[in-house]
KETILUM-748529 format. One record per residue (C-alpha): residue in one letter; x, y, z. Coordinates in steps of 0.2 Angstrom, whole numbers, padded with zeros to 4 digits, always signed. Example, Ala and Ser with C-alpha at 12.3 -4.5 7.8 and 13.67 -1.06 7.14 Angstrom:
# residues 2
A+0062-0022+0039;S+0068-0005+0036;
***
This chain:
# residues 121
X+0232+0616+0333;X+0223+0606+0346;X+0227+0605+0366;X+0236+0590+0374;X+0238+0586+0390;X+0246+0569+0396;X+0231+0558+0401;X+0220+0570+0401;X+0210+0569+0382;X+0196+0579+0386;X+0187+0593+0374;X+0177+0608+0379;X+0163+0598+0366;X+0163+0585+0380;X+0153+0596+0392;X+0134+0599+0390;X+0128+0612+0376;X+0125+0625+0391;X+0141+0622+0400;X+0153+0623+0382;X+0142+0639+0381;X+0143+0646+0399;X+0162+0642+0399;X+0165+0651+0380;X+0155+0667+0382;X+0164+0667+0400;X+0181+0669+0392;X+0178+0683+0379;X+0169+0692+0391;X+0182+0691+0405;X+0199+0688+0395;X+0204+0700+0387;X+0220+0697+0372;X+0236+0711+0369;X+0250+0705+0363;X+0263+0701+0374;X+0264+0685+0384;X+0256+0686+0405;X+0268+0674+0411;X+0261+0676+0428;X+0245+0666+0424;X+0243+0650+0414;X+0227+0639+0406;X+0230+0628+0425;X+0226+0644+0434;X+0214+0652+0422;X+0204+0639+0421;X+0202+0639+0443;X+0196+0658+0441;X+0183+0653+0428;X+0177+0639+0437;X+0177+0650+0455;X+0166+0660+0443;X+0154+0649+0435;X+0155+0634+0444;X+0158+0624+0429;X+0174+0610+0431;X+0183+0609+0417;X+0201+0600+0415;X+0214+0610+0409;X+0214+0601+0391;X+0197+0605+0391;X+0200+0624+0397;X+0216+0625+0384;X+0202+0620+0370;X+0190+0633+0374;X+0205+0646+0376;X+0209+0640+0357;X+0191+0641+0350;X+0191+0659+0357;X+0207+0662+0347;X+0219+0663+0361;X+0235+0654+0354;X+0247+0648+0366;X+0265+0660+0366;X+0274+0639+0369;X+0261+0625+0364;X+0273+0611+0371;X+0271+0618+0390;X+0260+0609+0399;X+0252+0626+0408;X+0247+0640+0394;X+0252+0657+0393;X+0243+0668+0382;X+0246+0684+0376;X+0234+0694+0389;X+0231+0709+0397;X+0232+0710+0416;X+0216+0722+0416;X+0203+0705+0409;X+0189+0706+0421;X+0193+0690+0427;X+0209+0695+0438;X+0198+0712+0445;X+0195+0699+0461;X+0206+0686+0461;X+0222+0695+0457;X+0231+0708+0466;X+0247+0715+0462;X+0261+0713+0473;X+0271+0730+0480;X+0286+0730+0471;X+0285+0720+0455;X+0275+0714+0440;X+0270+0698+0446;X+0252+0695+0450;X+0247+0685+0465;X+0234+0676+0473;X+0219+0687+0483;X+0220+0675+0497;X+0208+0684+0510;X+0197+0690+0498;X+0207+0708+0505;X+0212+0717+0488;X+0225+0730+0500;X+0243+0724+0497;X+0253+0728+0512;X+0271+0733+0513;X+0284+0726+0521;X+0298+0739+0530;X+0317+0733+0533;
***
């Protein structure tokens, strides 16, 4: 399988030797797989976390590359955004991600304030 993105026909193999590395060894140590689809994040969004993190731009054919060569198969390969199947516990959401009050759905840490508040009626 290989990724494809309209106009976008980038590879992780186009970035230097360090960066490919950086970006690789940042997703098996911060993504971790299970088997059900995480529908709440895709490769778009992932790959804005690991750059936050490392610092290193990557497109997001490039960042569905390195997902596949860290055997992370897409649940929908035709989508133009990844899901994968992977836990909501990865290292990489510990910051980022908080969960809302009163469903499933993980959301952006906007402030960098982890506390969800709720909202009374």
């Amino acid at each position: 399988m290989k990724p494809y993105t309209e106009n976008d026909d980038n590879y992780i193999t186009d970035l230097s030797v360090s960066d490919m590395e950086t970006v690789l060894n940042w997703i098996k140590e911060n993504i971790y797989p299970r088997k059900t689809p995480l529908y709440g994040c895709s490769s778009y969004s992932l790959k804005h976390i690991m750059t936050k993190a490392t610092g290193i731009y990557v497109t997001n054919n490039q960042f569905k590359d390195a997902m596949l060569r860290c055997n992370f198969i897409p649940i929908n390969g035709k989508e133009l955004n990844w899901h994968y199947g992977i836990s909501k516990k990865s290292p990489c959401f510990k910051n980022h991600y908080v969960r809302k009050p009163y469903c499933n759905e993980i959301m952006p840490n906007v402030n960098g304030n982890i506390s969800a508040t709720r909202q009374h009626n």
